[in-house]
GUSETOR-704084 format. One line per 4 residues: number of its first residue (from 1); for each residue x, y, z of C-alpha. Coordinates in steps of 0.25 Angstrom, whole numbers. Example, Ala and Ser with C-alpha at 12.3 -4.5 7.8 and 13.67 -1.06 7.14 Angstrom:
1> 49/-18/31 ~ 55/-4/29
***
This chain:
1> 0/0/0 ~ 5/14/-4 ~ 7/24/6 ~ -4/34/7
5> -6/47/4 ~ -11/57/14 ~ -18/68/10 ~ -16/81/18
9> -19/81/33 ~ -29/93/31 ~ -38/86/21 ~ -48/78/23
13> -42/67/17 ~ -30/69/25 ~ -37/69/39 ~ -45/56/36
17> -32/49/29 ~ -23/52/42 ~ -38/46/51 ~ -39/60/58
21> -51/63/67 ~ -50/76/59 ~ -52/68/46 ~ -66/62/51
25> -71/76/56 ~ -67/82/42 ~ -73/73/35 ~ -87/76/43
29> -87/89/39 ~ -83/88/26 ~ -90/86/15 ~ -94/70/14
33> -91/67/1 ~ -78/73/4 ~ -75/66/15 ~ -81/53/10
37> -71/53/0 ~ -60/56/9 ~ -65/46/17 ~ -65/35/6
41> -52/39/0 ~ -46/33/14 ~ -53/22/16 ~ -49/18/2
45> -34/22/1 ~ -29/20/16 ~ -22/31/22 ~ -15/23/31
49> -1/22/30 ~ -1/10/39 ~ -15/3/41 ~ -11/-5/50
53> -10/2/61 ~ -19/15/59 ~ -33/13/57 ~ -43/21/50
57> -55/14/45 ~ -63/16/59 ~ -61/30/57 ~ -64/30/42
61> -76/19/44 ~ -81/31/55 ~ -80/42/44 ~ -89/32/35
65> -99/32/45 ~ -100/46/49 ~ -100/51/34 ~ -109/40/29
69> -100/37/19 ~ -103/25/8 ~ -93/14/7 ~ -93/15/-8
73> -80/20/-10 ~ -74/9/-1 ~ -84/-2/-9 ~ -77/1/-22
77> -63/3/-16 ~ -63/-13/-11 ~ -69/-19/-25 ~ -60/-11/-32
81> -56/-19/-43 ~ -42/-15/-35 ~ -44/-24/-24 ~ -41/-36/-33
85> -29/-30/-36 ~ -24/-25/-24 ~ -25/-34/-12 ~ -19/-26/-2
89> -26/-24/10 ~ -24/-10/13 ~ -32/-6/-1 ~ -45/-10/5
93> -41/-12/22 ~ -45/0/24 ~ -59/1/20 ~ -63/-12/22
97> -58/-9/38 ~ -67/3/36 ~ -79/-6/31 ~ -77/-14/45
101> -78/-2/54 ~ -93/3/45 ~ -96/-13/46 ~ -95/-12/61
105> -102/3/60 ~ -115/-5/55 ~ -112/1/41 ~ -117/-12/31
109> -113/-9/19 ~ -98/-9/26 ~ -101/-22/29 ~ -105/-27/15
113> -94/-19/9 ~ -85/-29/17 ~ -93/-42/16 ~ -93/-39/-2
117> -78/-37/1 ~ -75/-48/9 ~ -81/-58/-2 ~ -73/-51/-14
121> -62/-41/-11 ~ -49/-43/-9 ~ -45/-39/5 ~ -58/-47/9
125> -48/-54/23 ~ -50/-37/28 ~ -66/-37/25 ~ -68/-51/32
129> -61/-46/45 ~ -68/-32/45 ~ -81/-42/42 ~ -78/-53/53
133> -77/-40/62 ~ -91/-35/59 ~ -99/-44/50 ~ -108/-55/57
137> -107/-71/54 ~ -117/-70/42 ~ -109/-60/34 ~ -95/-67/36
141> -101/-80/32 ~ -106/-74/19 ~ -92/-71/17 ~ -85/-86/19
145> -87/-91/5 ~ -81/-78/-3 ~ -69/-78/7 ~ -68/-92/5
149> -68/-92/-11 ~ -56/-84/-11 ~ -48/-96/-5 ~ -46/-107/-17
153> -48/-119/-11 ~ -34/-126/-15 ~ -24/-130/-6 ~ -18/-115/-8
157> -31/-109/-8 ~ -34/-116/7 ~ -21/-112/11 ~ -23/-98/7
161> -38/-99/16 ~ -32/-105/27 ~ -19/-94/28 ~ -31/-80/28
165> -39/-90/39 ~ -28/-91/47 ~ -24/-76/45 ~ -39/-70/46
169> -39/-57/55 ~ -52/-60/59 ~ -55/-75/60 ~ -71/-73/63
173> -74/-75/48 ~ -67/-88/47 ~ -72/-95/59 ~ -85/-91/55
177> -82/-96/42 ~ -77/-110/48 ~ -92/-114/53 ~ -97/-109/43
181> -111/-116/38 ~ -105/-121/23 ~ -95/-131/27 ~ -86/-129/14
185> -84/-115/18 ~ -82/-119/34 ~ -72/-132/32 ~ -64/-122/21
189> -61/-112/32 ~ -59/-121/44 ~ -50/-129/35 ~ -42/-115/35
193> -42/-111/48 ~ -36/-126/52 ~ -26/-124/40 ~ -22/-110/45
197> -21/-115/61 ~ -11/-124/56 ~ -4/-117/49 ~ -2/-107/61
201> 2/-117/68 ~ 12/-123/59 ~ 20/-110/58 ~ 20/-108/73
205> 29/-121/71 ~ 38/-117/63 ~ 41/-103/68 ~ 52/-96/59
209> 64/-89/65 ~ 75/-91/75 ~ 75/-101/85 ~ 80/-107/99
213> 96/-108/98 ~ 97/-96/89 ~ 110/-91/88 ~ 114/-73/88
217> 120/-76/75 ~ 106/-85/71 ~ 98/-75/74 ~ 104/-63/65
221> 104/-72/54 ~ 91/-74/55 ~ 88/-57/55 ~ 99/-54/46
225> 89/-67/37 ~ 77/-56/40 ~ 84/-46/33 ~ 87/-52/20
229> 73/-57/19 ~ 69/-42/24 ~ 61/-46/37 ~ 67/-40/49
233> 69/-49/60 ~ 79/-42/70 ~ 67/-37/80 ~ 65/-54/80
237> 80/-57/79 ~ 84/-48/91 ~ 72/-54/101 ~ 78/-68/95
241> 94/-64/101 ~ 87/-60/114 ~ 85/-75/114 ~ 98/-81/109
245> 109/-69/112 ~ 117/-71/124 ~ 127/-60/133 ~ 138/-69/122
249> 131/-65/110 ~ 132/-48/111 ~ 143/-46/103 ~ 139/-54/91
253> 126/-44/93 ~ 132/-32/94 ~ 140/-36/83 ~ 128/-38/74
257> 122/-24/78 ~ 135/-16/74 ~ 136/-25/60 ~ 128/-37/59
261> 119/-40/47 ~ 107/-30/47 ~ 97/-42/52 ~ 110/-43/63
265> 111/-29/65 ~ 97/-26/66 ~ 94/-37/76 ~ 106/-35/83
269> 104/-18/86 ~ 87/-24/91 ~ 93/-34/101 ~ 102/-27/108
273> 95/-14/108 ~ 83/-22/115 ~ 94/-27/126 ~ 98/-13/127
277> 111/-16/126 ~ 122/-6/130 ~ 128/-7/115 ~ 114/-7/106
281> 113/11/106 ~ 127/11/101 ~ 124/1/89 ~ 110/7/86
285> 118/19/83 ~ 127/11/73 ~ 118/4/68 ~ 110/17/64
289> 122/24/59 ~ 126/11/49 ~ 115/3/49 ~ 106/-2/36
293> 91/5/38 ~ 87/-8/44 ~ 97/-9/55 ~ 94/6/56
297> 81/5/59 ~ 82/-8/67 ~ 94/-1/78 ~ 83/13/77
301> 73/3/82 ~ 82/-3/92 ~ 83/9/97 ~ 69/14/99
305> 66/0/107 ~ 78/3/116 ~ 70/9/132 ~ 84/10/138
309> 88/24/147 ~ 101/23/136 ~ 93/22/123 ~ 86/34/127
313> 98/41/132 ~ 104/38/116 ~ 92/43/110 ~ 93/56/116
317> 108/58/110 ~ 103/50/97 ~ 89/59/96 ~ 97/72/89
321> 103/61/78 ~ 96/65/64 ~ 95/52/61 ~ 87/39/63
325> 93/36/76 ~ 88/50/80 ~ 74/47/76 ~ 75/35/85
329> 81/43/95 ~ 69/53/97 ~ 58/40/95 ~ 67/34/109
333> 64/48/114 ~ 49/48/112 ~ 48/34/119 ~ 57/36/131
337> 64/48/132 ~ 61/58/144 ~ 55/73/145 ~ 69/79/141
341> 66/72/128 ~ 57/79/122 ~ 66/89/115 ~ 71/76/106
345> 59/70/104 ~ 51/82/100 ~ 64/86/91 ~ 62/71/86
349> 47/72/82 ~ 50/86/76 ~ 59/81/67 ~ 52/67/63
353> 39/76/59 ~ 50/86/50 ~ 57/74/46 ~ 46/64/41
357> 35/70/44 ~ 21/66/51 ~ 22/53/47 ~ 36/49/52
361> 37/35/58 ~ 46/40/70 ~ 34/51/75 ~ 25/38/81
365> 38/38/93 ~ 41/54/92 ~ 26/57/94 ~ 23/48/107
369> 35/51/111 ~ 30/67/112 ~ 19/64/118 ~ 24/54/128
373> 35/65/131 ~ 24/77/131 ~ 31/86/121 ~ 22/96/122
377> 30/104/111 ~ 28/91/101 ~ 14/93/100 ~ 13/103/87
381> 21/93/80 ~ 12/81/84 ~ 0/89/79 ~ 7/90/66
385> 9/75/66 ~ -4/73/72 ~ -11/80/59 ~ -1/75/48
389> 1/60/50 ~ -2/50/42 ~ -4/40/53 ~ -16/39/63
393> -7/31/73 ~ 4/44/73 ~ -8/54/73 ~ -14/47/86
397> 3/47/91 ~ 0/61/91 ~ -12/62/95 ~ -7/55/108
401> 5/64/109 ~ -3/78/107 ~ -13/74/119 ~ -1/73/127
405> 7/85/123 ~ -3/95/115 ~ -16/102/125 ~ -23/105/115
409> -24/89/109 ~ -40/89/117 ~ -45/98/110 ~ -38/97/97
413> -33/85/90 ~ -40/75/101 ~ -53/79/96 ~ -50/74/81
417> -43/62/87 ~ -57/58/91 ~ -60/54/76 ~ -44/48/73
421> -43/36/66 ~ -37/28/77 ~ -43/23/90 ~ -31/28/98
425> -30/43/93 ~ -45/43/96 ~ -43/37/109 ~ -34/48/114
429> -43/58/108 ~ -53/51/117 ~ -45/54/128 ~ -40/70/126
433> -51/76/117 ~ -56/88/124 ~ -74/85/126 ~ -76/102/123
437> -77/97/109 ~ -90/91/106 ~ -85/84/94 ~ -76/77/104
441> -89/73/115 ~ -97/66/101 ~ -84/60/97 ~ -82/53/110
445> -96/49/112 ~ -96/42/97 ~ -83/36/100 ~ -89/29/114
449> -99/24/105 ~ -94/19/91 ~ -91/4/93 ~ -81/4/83
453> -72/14/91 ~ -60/7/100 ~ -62/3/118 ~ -48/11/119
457> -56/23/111 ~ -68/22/119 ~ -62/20/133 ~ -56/33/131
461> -70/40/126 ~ -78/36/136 ~ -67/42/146 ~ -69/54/141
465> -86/52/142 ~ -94/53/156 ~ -105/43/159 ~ -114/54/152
469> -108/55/140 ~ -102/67/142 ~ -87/71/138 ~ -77/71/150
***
């Protein structure tokens, strides 16, 4: 999947793209077909730069409702002679995800929407779980015969059948499929399930990998083997030398982190960083300064796991380095440094923001670390990062941070929060919105009500609700 592209954060487009509370009560106000289109054009091209962490289709299934919108744009998207030729999931997660949350809403043509693509589309694994979530028995037994007819009945085919029974998401569908009524389609499907339990079990005998009696030496081969077939396996290898290394057996580490094999290196600089060893700061710094980009980046993260009084002493001389040690450096800060840190951690997250701008990978660390420090002086650039990033998970970072270091988050950003696409921004808007809004009351009194909406969500709602319903 393409990166996407962002529209403008002062759009509408833009505000709904990033799932900003801002985005929903825009597009209430503007005109609908205008914010219908908007709407459909992220449902059907993902904003998301990673979809498996951020969510949005509650938020977007939300704006549907109140909007009144029709699915028709989303119907032709997923029979789109397209979906034949591009199987990727995330061309239709998305809306189908969406399609769940209108299911659940009670909205029934979201519910045949996914039933019709289920039985013919593509990514019809996605529409059965949104379906075994929210369709009842009669509906998911309409569907056994279509699923089942995509599986040829060879041994390949069977083999195939057996393999998506195992791996189902949701296993309702299937279970109920294996006492179903028509024995062909009911003996097919336990026939799978028995053929996919034993293959589980077959491959939990033959676990892959190092094994008892291993040698040091044994177990950089094995890393150094990782490489050349590009899978990194120093995180495993290291926790593998806690096991075999002895007191005997440091040189021959040490030895490997200063110019071993990049498998050899990489694991080497991870294990002795873990067991803070008194010579691990020293070779993270060599390893940096003549290191491939792998071993670079594996001594950095070395580094950032490291909860000794001495790593974070280092990272204070290290923070002024205008390099990638440096980054890390501030990152250490943000987690564990003290008040007189501030300075270097606030210079850190400056220069990150200049540097790579709102989306930078390194401001997930800088921008809890400015709020867990209180740097009170931080907060106009976390409202910049608040309203620029492409990622709901950074945005609710700052949200989090701006409660703890801005006065004026009650009555400003917390109340837009209220409408975020992700449970734990709303939560914490839950928590710190200032009730002299009435938007803010309604917002909370619907939030306390919709089913749909998370316990962690609620819990902080109904603290903010007296046993008459007013706002406290």
């Amino acid at each position: 999947m393409f990166d996407p592209v962002i529209a403008p954060s002062g759009t509408l487009l833009g505000l709904l793209q990033r799932g900003r509370g801002d985005g929903t009560l825009h597009a209430l106000t503007a005109p609908r077909s205008e914010a219908l289109a908007a709407l459909d054009h992220c449902v059907l091209r993902d904003p998301r730069h990673d979809w498996q962490v951020e969510n949005r289709s509650l938020y977007y299934a939300r704006l549907y409702l109140d909007l009144h919108g029709e699915l028709d744009a989303i119907e032709a998207h997923l029979f789109d002679p397209e979906d034949v030729l591009d199987g990727d999931e995330s061309r239709t997660g998305l809306a189908l995800a969406v399609l769940g949350h209108l299911a659940s809403y009670g909205r029934r043509d979201a519910l045949e929407l996914l039933r019709r693509y289920a039985a013919r589309g593509t990514n019809w694994a996605w529409a059965l779980d949104e379906l075994a979530l929210r369709d009842d028995d009669e509906g998911l037994r309409a569907l056994a015969a279509p699923v089942l007819a995509r599986f040829a009945t060879d041994p390949e085919g069977e083999a195939e059948l057996a393999a998506t029974v195992r791996d189902a998401f949701e296993p309702r569908p299937w279970r109920l499929w294996a006492d179903d009524p028509r024995e062909s389609i009911a003996r097919r499907v336990r026939t799978a399930q028995e053929a996919g339990c034993f293959d589980r079990w077959q491959r939990q005998m033959r676990p892959g990998g190092p094994r008892p009696g291993w040698s040091v030496r044994a177990v950089f081969d094995w890393a150094q083997q990782g490489v050349e077939r590009g899978a990194a396996l120093h995180v495993p290898a290291a926790r593998c030398l806690g096991a075999v290394a002895g007191p005997e057996d440091r040189p021959e580490i040490v030895r490997a982190a200063k110019d071993g094999t990049e498998g050899a290196r990489c694991t080497a600089l991870r294990y002795l960083a873990d067991s803070n060893d008194p010579e691990a700061l020293d070779l993270i710094e060599g390893a940096v300064d003549t290191g491939s980009t792998a071993v670079v980046e594996a001594a950095l993260d070395a580094f950032e796991r490291m909860r000794s009084l001495v790593a974070v002493d280092r990272a204070r001389g290290w923070a002024r380095r205008p390099d990638p040690l440096g980054a890390a450096a501030g990152r250490v800060l943000a987690c564990r440094g003290g008040a007189h840190d501030r300075e270097a951690v606030l210079a850190a997250l400056r220069e990150a923001v200049r540097g790579d701008g709102p989306d930078a990978p390194t401001l997930w660390t800088l921008v809890d670390g400015a709020g867990r420090l209180g740097i009170t002086c931080a907060a106009p650039v976390l409202r910049h990062i608040y309203r620029e990033t492409a990622s709901s998970h950074l945005r609710g970072r700052a949200a989090r941070a701006l409660a703890a270091t801005d006065p004026s988050f009650g009555t400003g950003f917390a109340v837009e929060c209220l409408w975020d696409c992700e449970e734990s921004t709303r939560e914490i808007a839950a928590r710190h919105a200032e009730t002299g809004d009435t938007r803010v009351v309604e917002r909370l009194r619907r939030l306390a009500a919709d089913p749909a909406e998370e316990a962690e969500v609620q819990t902080a709602v109904r603290s903010r609700i007296g046993p008459e319903g007013t706002a406290v």
